[in-house]
C-alpha positions in Angstrom: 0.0 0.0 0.0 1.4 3.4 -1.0 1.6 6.6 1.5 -1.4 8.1 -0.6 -3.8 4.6 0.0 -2.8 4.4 3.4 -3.7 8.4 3.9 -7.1 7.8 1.8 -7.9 4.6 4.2 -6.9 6.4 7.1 -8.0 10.0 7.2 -12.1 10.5 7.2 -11.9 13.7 5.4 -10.1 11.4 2.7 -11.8 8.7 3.3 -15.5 10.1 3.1 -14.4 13.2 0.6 -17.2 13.4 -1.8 -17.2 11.9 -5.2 -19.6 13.9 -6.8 -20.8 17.7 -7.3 -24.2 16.4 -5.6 -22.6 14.8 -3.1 -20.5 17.9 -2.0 -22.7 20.2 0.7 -22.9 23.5 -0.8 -25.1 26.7 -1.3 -27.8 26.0 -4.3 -26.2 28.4 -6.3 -22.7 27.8 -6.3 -23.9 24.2 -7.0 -25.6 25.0 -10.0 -22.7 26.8 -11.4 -21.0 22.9 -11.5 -24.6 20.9 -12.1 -23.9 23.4 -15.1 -20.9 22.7 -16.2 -21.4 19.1 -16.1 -23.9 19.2 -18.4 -21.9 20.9 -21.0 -19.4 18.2 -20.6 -16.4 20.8 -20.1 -14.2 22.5 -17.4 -13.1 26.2 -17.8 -10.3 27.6 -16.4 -11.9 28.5 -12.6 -10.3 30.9 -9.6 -12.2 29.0 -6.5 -11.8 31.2 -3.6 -13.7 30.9 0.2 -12.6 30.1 4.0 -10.7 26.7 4.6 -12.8 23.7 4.4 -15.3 25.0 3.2 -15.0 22.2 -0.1 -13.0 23.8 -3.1 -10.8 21.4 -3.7 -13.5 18.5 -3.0 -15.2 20.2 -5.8 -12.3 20.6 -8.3 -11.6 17.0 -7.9 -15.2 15.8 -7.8 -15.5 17.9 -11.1 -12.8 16.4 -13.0 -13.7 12.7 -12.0 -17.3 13.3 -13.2 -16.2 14.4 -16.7 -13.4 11.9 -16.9 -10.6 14.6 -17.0 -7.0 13.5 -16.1 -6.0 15.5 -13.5 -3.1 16.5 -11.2 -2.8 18.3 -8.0 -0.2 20.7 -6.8 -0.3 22.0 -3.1 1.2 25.2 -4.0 2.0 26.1 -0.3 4.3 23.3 -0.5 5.6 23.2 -4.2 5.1 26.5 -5.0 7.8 27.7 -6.7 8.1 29.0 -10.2 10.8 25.8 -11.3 8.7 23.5 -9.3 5.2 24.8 -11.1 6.9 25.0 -14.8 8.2 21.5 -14.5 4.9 19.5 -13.4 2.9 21.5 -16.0 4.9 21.7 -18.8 5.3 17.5 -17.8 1.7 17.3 -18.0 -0.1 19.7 -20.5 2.0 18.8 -23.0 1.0 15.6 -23.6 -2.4 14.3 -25.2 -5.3 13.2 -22.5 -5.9 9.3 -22.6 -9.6 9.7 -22.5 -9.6 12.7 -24.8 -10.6 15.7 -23.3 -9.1 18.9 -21.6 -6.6 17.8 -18.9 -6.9 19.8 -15.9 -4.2 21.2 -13.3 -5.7 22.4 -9.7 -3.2 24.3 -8.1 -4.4 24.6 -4.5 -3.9 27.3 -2.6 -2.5 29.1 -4.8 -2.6 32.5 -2.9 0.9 30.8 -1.2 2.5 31.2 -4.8 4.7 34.3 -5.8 2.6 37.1 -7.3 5.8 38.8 -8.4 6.8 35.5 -10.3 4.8 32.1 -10.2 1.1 33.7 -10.5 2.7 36.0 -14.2 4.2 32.5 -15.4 1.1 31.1 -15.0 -0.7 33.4 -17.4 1.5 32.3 -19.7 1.1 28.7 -19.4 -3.0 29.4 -19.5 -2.3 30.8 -22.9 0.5 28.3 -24.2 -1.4 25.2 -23.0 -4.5 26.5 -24.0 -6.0 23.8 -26.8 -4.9 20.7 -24.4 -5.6 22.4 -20.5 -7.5 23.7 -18.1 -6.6 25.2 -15.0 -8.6 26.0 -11.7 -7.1 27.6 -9.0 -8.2 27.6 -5.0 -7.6 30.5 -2.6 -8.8 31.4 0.7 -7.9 35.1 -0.5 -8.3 36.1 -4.0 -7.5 39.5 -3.6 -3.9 37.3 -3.6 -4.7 36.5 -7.5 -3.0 38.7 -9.7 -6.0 40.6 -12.1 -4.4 38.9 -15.6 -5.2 35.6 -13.7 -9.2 36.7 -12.7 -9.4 37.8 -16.4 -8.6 34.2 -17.5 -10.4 33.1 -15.3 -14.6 32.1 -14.1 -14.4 33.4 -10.6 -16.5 31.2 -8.1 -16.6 33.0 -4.0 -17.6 30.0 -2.0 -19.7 32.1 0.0 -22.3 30.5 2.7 -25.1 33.0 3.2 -26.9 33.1 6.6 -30.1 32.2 5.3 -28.5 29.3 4.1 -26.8 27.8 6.9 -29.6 26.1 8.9 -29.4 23.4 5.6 -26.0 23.6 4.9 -25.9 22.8 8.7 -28.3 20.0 8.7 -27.1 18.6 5.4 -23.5 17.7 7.0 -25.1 16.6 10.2 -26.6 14.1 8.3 -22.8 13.4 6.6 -21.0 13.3 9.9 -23.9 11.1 11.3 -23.3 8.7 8.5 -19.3 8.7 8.8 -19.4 8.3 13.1 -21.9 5.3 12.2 -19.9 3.9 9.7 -16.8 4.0 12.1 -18.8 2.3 15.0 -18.9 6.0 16.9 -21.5 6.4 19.3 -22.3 10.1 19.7 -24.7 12.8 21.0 -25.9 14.9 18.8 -25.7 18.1 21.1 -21.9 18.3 20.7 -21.8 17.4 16.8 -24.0 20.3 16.2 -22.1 22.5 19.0 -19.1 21.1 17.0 -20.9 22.6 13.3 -22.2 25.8 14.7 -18.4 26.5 16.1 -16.2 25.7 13.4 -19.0 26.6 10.2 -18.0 26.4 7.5 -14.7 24.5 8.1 -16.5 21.1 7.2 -12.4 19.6 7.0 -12.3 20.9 10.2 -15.3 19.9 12.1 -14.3 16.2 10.3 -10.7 16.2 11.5 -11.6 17.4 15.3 -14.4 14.3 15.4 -11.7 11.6 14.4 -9.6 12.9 17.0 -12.2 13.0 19.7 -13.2 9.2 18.7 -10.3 7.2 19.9 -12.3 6.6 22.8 -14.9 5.1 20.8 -17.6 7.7 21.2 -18.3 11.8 21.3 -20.5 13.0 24.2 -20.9 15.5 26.4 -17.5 14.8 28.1 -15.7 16.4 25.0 -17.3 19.8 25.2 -14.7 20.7 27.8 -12.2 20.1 24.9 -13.9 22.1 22.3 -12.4 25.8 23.4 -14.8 28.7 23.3 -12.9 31.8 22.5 -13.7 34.3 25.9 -12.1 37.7 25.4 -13.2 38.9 28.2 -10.3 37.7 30.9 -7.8 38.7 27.5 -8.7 42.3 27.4 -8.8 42.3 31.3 -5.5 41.4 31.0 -4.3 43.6 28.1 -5.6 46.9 29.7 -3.7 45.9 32.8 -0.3 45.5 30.3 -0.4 41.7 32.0 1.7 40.1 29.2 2.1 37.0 30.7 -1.3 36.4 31.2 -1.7 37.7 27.5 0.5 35.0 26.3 -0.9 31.8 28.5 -4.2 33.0 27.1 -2.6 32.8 23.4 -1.5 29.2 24.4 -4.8 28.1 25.8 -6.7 29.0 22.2 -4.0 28.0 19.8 -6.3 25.0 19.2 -8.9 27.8 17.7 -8.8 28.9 14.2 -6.5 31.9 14.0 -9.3 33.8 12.0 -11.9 33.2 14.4 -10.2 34.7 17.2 -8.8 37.8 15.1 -13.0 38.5 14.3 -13.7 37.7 18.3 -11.5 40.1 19.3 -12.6 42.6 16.3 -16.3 42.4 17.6 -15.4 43.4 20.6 -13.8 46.4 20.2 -16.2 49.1 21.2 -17.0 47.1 24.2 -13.1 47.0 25.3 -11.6 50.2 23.8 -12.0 53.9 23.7 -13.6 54.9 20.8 -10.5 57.1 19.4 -8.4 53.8 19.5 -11.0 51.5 17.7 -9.2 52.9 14.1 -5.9 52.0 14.9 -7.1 48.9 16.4 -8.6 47.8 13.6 -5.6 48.5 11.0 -3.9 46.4 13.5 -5.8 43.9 13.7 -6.4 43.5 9.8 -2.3 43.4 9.0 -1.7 40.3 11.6 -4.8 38.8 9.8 -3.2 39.2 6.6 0.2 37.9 7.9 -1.7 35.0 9.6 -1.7 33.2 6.7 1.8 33.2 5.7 3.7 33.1 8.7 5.2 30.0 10.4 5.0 30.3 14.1 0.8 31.5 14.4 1.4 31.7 18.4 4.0 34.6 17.8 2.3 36.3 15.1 -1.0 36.1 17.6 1.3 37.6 20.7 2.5 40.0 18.4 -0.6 41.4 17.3 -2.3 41.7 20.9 1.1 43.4 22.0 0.4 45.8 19.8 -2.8 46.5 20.4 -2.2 46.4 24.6 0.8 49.0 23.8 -1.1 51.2 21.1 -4.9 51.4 22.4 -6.3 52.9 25.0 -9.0 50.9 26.9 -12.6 51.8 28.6 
């Protein structure tokens, strides 16, 4: 068995990725926009862009095993580099597709790629490999895209509106329900949708953080404890009182949190915490270690960082 089986076999959000654009839990509309393009029998070159998890690379995939399309993947926050890229592609669009169609290359998050270098080469390899390939591209930021590349692009937001998410909810209770009975999981189904509500739309997320809480064979109420709420309330206590010890065991405690959530939790509290002459600097704050969030290495240091800031810059109610 190769690394790759062995992953598929053992991780549930391989294991249970959806196989089809039906299958995949999504808004009606952005669905259609695939239902559609399955019926013409052809993928364009697509810029995918939403929050992790939410299933843009389930449906890249999903859409090229529908229409038969050979396919490849590159992780571009791993082999991102302009030699790395022009090898694999060149490699593969330059040859014929067994089945006789477009090939396709998903370059996944491809906001890690250079926009000085990689994301310009890749304009031209839309245009060079244009008879023989497609390409779609996956983001979490597309405002990372270069505008050449939107141009040659269909752009597709995976946005989830509010009205929405009671269904989008329910329909992957329903999935993880299925997977937790599949895997002989007992459960309650309290914490799975306390689980949903926190993490939505992370679906890769919610999945990973159940497989984790199974090894003891069953997820009830006892995990709740393990599932961290982000309170900002003891944080900012600690901020106004320049406590930056306490700042930092409280960065520690809800590392386990996604690092967006908890730069938005501490965003929406702002007129409740600060004086409202500080609020505009605390936002531009704020929104540059957001930005650097996704690039750094060490997300504990960039989160310290940022609250330093803000304790040493703002002035507090």
């Amino acid at each position: 068995m190769t690394v790759a089986e062995a992953t598929k076999e053992y991780l549930w959000v391989e294991k249970y990725r959806p196989k089809t654009i039906e299958d995949c839990i999504l808004p009606e509309s952005i669905k259609k926009n695939f239902s559609d393009m399955l019926e013409k029998g052809e993928v364009q070159n697509l810029l995918l862009s939403g929050g992790a998890g939410c299933g843009k690379t389930t449906v890249a995939r999903a859409l090229c095993e529908e229409l038969d399309s050979d396919y490849i993947i590159i992780n571009c926050s791993e082999d991102g580099n302009i030699d790395t890229l022009r090898t694999k592609i060149r490699n593969f669009a330059s040859t014929v597709s067994i089945s006789g169609g477009n090939k396709v290359v998903i370059l996944d998050e491809f906001d890690y790629s250079n926009a000085q270098s990689t994301q310009p080469a890749l304009r031209g390899f839309i245009e060079e490999f244009s008879d023989n390939c497609r390409f779609i591209l996956t983001c979490n930021y597309k405002n990372r895209i270069i505008e050449p590349l939107h141009s040659r692009c269909t752009c597709i937001e995976f946005k989830m509106p509010k009205k929405e998410k009671p269904n989008l909810a329910g329909g992957f209770m329903d999935r993880i329900k299925f997977i937790l009975d599949n895997e002989s999981i007992s459960f309650d189904e309290k914490v799975l949708a306390e689980l949903i509500m926190k993490h939505f739309p992370d679906f890769r997320r919610v999945i990973n953080e159940l497989q984790r809480y199974s090894v003891a064979g069953s997820i009830d109420i006892g995990i709740l404890s393990q599932i961290g709420e982000i309170k900002v309330k003891d944080l900012m206590s600690s901020m106004k009182k320049k406590e930056f010890t306490n700042v930092r065991k409280w960065v520690v405690d809800n590392l386990d949190n996604d690092q967006i959530h908890i730069f938005r939790k501490v965003y929406d509290g702002l007129y409740d915490y600060f004086k409202p002459q500080s609020i505009p600097q605390a936002v531009l704050i704020i929104a540059e270690y957001q930005y650097k969030s996704a690039f750094v290495a060490d997300h504990e240091i960039n989160l310290t960082a940022c609250l330093t800031e803000l304790m040493l810059q703002c002035e507090f109610i």
